[in-house]
C-alpha positions as CSV (number, residue, x, y, z in Angstrom):
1,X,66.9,-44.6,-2.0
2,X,66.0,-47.6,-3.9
3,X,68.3,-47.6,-6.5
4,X,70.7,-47.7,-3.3
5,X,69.8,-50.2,-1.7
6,X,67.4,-49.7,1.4
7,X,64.8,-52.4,2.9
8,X,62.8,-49.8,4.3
9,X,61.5,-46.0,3.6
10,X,60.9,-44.4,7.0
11,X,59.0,-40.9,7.1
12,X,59.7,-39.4,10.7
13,X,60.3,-37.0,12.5
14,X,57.0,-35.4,11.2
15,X,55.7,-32.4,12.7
16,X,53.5,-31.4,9.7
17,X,50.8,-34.5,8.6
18,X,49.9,-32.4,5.5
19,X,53.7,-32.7,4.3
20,X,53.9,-36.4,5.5
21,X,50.5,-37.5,3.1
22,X,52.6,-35.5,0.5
23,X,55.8,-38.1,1.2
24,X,52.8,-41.3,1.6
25,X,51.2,-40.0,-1.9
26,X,54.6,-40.2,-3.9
27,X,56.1,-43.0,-2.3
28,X,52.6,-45.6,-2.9
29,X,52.2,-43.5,-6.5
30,X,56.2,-45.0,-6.9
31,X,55.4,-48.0,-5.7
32,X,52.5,-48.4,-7.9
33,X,54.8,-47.3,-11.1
34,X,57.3,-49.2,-10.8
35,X,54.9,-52.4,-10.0
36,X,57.0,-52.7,-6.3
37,X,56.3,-52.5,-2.7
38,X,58.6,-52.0,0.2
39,X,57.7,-51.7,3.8
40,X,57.2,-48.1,4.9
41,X,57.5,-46.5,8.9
42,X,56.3,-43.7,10.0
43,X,57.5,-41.7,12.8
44,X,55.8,-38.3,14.2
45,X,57.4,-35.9,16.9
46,X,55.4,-34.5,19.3
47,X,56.9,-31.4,20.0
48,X,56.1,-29.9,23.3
49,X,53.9,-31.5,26.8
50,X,50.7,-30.2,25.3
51,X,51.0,-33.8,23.3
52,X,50.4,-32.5,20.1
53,X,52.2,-32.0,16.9
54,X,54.0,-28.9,15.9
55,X,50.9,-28.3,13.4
56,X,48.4,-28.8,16.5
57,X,47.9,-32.7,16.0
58,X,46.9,-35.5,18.7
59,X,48.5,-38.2,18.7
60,X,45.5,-40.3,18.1
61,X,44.2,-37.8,14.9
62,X,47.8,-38.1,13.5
63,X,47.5,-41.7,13.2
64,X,43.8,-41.6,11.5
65,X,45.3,-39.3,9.1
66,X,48.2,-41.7,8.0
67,X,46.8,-45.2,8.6
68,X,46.0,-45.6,5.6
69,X,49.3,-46.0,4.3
70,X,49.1,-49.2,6.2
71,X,52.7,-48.7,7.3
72,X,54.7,-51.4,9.2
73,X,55.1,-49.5,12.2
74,X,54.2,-46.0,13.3
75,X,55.9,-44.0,16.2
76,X,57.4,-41.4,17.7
77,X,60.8,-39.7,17.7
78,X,62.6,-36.2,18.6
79,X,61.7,-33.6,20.7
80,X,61.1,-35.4,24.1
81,X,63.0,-37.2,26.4
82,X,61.3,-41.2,27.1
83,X,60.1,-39.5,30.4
84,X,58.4,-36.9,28.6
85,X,57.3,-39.5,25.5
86,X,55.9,-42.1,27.8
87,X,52.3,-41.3,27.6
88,X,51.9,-40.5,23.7
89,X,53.4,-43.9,23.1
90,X,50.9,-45.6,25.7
91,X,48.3,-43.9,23.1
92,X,49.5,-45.1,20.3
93,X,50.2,-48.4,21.1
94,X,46.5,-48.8,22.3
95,X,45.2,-47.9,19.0
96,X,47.2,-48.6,16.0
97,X,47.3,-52.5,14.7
98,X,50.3,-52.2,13.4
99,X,53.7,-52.3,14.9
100,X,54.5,-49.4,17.1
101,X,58.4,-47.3,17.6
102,X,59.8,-44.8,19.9
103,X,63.2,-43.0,19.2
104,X,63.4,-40.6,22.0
105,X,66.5,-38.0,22.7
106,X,68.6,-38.9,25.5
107,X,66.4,-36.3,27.6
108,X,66.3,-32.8,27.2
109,X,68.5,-30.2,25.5
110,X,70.4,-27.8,28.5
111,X,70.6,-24.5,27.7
112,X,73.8,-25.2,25.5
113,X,71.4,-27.2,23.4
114,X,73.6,-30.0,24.5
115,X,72.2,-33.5,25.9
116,X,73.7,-34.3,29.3
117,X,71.6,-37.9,29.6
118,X,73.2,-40.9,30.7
119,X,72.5,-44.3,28.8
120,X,72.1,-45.9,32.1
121,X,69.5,-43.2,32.6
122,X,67.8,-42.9,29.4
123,X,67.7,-47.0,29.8
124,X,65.6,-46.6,33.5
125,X,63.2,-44.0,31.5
126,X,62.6,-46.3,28.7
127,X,61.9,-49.3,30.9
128,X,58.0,-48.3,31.7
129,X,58.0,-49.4,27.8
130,X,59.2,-52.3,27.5
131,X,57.4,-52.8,30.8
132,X,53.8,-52.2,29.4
133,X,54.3,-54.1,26.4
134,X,53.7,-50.4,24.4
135,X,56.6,-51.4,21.7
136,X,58.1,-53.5,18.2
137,X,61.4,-51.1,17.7
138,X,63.1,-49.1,20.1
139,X,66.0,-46.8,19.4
140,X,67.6,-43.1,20.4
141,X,67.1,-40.0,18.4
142,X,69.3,-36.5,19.4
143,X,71.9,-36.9,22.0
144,X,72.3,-40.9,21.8
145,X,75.4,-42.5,21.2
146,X,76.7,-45.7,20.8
147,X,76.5,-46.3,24.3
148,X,73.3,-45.4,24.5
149,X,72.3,-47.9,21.7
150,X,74.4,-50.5,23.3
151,X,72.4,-49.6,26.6
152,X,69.2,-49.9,25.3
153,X,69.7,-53.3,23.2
154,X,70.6,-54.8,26.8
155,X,67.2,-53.5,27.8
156,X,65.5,-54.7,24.9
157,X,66.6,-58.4,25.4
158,X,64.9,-58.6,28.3
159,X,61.5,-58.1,26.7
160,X,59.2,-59.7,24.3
161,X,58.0,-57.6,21.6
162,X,54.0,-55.8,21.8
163,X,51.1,-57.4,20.1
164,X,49.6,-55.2,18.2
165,X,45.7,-55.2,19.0
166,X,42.9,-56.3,17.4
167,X,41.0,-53.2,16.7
168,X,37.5,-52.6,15.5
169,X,36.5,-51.4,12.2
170,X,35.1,-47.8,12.5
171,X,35.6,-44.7,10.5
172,X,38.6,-42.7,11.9
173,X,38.7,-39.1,10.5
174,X,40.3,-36.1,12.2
175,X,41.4,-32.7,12.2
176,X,43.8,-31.8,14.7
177,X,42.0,-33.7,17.0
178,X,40.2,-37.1,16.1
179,X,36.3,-38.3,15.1
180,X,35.8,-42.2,15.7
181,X,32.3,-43.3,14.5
182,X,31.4,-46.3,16.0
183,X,28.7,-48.3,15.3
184,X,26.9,-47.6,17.9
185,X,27.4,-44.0,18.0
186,X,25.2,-41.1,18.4
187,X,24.0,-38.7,15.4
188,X,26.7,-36.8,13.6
189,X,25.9,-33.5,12.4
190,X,28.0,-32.0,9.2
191,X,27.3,-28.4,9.4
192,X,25.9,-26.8,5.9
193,X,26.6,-23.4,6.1
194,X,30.1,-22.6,4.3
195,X,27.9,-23.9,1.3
196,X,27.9,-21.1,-1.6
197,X,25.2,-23.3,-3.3
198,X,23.0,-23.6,-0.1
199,X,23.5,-20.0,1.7
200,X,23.2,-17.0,0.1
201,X,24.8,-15.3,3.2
202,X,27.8,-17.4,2.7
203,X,27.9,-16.9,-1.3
204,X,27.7,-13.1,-0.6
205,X,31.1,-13.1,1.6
206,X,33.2,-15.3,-0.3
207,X,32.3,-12.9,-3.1
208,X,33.2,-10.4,-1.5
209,X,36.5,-11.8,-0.1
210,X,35.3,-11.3,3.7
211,X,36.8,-14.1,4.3
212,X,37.2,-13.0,9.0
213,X,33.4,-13.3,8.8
214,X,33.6,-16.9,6.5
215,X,35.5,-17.7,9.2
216,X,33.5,-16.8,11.9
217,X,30.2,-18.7,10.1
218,X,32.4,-21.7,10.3
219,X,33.6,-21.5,14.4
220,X,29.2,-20.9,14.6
221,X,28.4,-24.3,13.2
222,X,30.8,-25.9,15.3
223,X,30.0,-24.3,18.1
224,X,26.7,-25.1,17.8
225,X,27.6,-29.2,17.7
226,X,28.7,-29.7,14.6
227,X,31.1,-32.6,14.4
228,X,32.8,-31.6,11.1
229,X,31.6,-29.0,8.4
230,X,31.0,-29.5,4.6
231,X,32.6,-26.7,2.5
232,X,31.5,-26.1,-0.8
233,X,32.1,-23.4,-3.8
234,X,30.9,-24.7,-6.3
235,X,29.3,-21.5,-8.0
236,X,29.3,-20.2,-11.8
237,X,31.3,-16.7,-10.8
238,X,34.0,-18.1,-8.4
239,X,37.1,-19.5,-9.6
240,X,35.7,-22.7,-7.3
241,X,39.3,-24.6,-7.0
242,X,41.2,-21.2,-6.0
243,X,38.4,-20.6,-3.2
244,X,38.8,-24.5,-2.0
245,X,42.5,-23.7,-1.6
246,X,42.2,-20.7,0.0
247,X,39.1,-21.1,2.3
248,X,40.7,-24.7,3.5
249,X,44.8,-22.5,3.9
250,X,42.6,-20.1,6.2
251,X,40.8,-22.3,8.8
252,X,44.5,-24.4,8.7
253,X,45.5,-21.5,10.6
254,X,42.5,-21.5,13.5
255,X,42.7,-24.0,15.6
256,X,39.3,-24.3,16.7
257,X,37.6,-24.7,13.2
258,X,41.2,-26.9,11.9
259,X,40.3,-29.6,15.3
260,X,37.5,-30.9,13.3
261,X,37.8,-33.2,10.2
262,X,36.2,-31.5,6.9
263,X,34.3,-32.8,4.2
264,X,35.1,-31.4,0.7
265,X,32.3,-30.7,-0.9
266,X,31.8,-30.4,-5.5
267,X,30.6,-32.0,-8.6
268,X,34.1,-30.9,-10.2
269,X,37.1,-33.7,-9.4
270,X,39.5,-30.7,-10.1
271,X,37.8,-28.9,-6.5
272,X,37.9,-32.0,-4.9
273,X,41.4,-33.2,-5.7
274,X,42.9,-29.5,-4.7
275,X,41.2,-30.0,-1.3
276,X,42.6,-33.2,-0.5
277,X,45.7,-31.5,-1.0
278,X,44.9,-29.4,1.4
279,X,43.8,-31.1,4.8
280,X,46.3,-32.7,7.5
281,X,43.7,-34.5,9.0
282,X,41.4,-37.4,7.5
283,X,38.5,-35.7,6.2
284,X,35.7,-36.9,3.5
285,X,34.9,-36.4,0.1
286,X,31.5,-35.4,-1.2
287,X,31.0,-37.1,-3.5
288,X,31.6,-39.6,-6.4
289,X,29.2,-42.0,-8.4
290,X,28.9,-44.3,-11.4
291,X,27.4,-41.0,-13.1
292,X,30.3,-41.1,-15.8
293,X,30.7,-45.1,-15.6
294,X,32.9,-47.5,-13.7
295,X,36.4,-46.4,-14.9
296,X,36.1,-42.8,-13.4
297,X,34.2,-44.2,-10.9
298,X,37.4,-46.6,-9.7
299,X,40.0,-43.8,-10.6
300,X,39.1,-41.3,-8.5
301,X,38.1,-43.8,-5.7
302,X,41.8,-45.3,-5.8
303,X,43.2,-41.5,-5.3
304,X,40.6,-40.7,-2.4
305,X,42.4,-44.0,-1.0
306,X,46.2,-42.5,-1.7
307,X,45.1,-38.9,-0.2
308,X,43.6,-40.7,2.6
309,X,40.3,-39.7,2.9
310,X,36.8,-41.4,3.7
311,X,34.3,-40.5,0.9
312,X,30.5,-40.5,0.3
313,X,29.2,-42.1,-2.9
314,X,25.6,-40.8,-4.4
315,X,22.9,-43.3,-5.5
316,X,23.8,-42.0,-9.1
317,X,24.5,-43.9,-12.0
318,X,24.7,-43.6,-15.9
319,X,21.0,-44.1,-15.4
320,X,20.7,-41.1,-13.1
321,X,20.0,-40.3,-9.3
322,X,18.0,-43.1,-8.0
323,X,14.5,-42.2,-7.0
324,X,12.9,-45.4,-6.0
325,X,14.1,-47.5,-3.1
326,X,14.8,-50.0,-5.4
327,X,16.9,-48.4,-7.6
328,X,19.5,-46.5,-4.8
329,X,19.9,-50.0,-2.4
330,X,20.9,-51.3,-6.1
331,X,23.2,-49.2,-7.0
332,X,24.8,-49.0,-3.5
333,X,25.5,-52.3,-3.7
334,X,26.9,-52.2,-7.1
335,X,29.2,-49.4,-6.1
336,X,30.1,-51.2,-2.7
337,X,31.2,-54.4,-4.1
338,X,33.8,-52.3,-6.8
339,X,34.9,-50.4,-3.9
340,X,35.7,-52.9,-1.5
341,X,36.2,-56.1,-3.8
342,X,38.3,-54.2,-6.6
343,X,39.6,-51.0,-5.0
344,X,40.4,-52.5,-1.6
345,X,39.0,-49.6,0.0
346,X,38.0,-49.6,3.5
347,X,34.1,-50.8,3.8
348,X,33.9,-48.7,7.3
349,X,35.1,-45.2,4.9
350,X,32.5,-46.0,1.9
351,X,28.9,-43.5,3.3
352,X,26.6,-43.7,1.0
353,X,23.9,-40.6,0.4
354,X,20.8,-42.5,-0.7
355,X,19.6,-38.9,-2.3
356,X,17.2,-37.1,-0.5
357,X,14.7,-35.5,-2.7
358,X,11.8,-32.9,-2.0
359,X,8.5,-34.0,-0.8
360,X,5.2,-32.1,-0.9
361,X,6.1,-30.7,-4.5
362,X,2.6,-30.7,-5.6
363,X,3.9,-33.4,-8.0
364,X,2.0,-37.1,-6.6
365,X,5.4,-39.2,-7.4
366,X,7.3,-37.0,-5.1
367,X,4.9,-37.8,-2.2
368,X,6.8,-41.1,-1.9
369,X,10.7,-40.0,-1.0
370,X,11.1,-39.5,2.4
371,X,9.3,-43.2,2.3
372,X,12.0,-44.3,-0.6
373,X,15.1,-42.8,1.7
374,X,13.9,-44.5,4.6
375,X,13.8,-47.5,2.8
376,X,17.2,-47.5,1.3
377,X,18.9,-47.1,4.5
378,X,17.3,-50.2,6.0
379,X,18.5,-52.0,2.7
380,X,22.1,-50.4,2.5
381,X,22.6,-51.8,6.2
382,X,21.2,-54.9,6.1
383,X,23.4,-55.6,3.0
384,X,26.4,-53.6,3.3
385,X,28.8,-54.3,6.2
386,X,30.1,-51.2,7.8
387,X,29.2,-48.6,5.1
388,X,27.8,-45.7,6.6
389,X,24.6,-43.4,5.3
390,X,24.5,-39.6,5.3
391,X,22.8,-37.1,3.2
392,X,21.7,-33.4,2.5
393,X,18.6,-33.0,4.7
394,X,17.3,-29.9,3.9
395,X,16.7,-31.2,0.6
396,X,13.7,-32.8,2.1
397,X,11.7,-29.2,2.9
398,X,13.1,-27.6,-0.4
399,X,9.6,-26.4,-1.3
400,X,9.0,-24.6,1.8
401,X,11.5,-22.2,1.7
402,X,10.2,-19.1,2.9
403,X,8.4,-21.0,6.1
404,X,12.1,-21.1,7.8
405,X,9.4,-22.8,11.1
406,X,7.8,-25.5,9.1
407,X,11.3,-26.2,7.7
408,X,12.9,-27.2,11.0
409,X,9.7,-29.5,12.1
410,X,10.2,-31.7,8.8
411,X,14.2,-31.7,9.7
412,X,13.5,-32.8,12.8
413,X,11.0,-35.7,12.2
414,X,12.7,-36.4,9.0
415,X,16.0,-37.0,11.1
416,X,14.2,-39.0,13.7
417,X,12.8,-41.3,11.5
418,X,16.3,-41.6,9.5
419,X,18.5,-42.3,12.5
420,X,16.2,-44.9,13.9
421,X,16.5,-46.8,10.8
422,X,20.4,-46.3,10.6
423,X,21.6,-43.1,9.3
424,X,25.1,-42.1,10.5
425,X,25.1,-38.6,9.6
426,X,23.7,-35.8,7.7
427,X,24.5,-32.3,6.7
428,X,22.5,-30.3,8.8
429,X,22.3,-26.2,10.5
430,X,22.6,-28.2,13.7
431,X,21.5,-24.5,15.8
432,X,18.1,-24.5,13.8
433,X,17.1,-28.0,14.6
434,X,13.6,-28.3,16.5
435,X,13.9,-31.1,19.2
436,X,11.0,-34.0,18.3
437,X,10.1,-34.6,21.2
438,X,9.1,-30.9,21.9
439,X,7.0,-30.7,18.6
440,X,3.5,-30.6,19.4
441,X,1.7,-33.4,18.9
442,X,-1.0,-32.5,15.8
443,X,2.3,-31.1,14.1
444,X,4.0,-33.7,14.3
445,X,1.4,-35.8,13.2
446,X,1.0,-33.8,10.4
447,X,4.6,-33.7,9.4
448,X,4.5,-37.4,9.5
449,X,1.8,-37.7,7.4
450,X,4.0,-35.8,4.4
451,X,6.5,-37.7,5.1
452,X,5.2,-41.0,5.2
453,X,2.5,-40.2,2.5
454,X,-0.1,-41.2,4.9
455,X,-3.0,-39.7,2.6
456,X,-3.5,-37.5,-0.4
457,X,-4.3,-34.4,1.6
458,X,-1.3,-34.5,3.9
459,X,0.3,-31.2,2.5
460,X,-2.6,-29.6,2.4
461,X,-3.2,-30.1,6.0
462,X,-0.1,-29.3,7.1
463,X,0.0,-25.8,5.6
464,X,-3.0,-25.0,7.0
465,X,-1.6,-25.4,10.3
466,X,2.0,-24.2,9.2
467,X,1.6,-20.7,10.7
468,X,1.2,-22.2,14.2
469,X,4.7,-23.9,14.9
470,X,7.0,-21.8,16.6
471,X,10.5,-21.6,15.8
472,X,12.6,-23.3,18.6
473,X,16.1,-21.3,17.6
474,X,16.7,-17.5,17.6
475,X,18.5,-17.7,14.4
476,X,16.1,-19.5,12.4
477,X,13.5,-16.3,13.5
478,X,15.7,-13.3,12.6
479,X,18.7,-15.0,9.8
480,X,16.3,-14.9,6.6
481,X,19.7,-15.3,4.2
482,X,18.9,-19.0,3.8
């Protein structure tokens, strides 16, 4: 196409998203090749009145999962009439800050698969458009002719073109439907459980290749109000990439696990890469760091970009994992300023996991994390515009396990703590969280007390009373697996 002599590369007609990243990979990897750049459109097709894609997608989670092309336009063509299109164009054009297209057929096919349409017809359908400032280019897809071309030109010069809008920075993710998180917005959960390193349950069945009931733990966490799930496979006996693939191909195929976005979770870039591979929406990445030095560091980060993906970084660095507040707020910021100052990579998709280590070990220098944690998140969003903070939170009660009860009271004041000084997310077992407010008050004293190292005997007092809180979940009294 180049060698021949275009001015533009359009993708459209896409009814897949997966197989439009694929064309958005190799056309920037091209670009970047070749050292060239040429404007790129992208045009969807909606394919029926549900206003989705033929792969399930919204309108408004198939443009999170391909903004970050940052194509000239993006838009709609194909399937629809402009009667029909009208609406998913209004959506679009409200949120994308780019230029905006519609190519609609010249109505419906009749049962010849023939399009009986008018121009002067199609032209009164496409007027609202033009009408509501929703559009940049405007043009016919099946069933236009000439005339209709001609038609809709006259219309066109009657118009101004759309301003695109100024939008707000936020992290856009989706599945087949879409996750803004705003900066004011409430707690998201990332549910834990398809985690072979964190659930034994979950270990056991991808083991076993049962993968219906994988499945079915999955459609639990977000049913339970997870806002997107973290799958990991990371395990010494499983072929981990093969189980990405595969676990990732499955819930593709069920629509009410696939409408969330997912976050790829593995210390192996191989796992990780063969996910992105994998997801239509935008998901997230868990994790990279400046564990193996600044060159990986910036690779991998520059093809999380291409895939299109948000990704967590770890307060890890050829140091080590950052104990002391000091240490993760500085090497958050060092990772932050090579992310967005040399990568160009979108402040608002950089979350940073602070690391969230054990307290109560027995160990005195432990007794200080939850206090170190807090304190990096007031210091990563004081200094870091838009970056977001999540992390592993039942790290925090790791030597409890066993006392599944005690477990979810840390969790809970842990988490309230966290989120009043500014963290955006954490991976969580959102159906075994005890609600703070309902935590009686000499527990919860006591929990505070570990957690804010209020004295030297603070674990010692809060075990004695340990036996007395009450599990506020069903699951957390008769699921021992974890």
């Amino acid at each position: 196409l180049i060698d021949g002599g275009v001015d533009i590369i359009m993708v459209e007609t896409v009814f897949d998203t997966l197989n439009a990243k694929a064309a958005l990979f190799a056309i920037d990897a091209f670009f970047t090749k070749h050292d060239i750049s040429y404007p790129v459109m992208i045009s969807g097709t909606i394919t029926d009145l549900s206003g989705r894609t033929l792969s399930g997608q919204t309108t408004t989670a198939f443009w999170h999962s391909l903004r970050h092309a940052n194509p000239l336009s993006i838009g709609l063509n194909c399937a629809l009439g402009a009667e029909q299109l009208l609406p998913y164009i209004h959506e679009l054009s409200t949120i994308a800050d780019t230029y905006t297209s519609a190519h609609p057929n010249a109505g419906l096919p009749n049962e010849l698969g023939e399009y009986d349409q008018s121009p002067q017809a199609m032209v009164s359908y496409l007027r609202p458009f033009l009408e509501q400032d929703l559009l940049n280019i405007i043009g016919g897809c099946c069933g236009t002719t000439p005339a209709h071309i001609a038609a809709i030109t006259n219309l066109a010069s009657e118009f101004t073109p759309r301003q695109p809008p100024r939008v707000a920075r936020a992290c856009r993710l989706s599945g087949l439907e879409d996750l803004t998180i705003h900066p004011d917005h409430l707690f998201i959960n990332v549910g834990e459980r398809t985690n072979v390193t964190g659930s034994k349950k979950f270990l056991r069945l991808i083991k076993n290749k049962e993968y219906a009931q994988t499945l079915a733990i999955a459609l639990e966490q977000i049913e339970h109000g997870a806002q997107m799930i973290d799958i990991n496979m990371d395990e010494g006996l499983l072929d981990s990439t093969e189980e990405m693939v595969h676990f990732l191909n499955l819930i593709a195929m069920e629509p009410a696990i696939a409408r969330v976005p997912i976050m790829i979770d593995s210390s192996k870039w191989e796992v990780i890469e063969a996910g992105l591979k994998c997801l239509q929406g935008k998901g997230i990445v868990n994790s990279i760091s400046l564990k193996e030095g600044e060159a990986e560091f910036i690779q991998h980060a520059k093809l999380i970009k291409r895939y299109g993906a948000a990704t967590i970084v770890m307060a890890f660095d050829e140091q080590g994992q950052a104990d002391t507040a000091q240490r993760k707020i500085e090497i958050c910021q060092r990772a932050y300023n090579i992310l967005v100052n040399q990568v160009d990579f979108a402040p608002e998709d950089i979350i940073f996991d602070p690391n969230i280590f054990a307290i109560a070990t027995g160990i005195e220098a432990h007794n200080q994390y939850a206090v170190d944690y807090f304190e990096a998140i007031s210091g990563i969003k004081a200094n870091l515009p838009h970056a977001m903070v999540s992390g592993g939170v039942s790290n925090v009660s790791f030597s409890f396990r066993g006392n599944n009860a005690l477990r979810e009271a840390i969790h809970s004041a842990f988490l309230y703590e966290a989120v009043k000084r500014g963290m955006d997310m954490g991976i969580v077992n959102a159906a075994q969280l005890t609600i703070y407010e309902d935590m009686p008050a000499d527990i919860k004293q006591k929990v505070e007390d570990v957690l804010f190292n209020h004295h030297p005997n603070a674990t010692e007092a809060l075990l004695e009373v340990a036996h007395n809180i009450q599990s506020s979940t069903k699951e957390s009294t008769i699921d021992l697996s974890w």
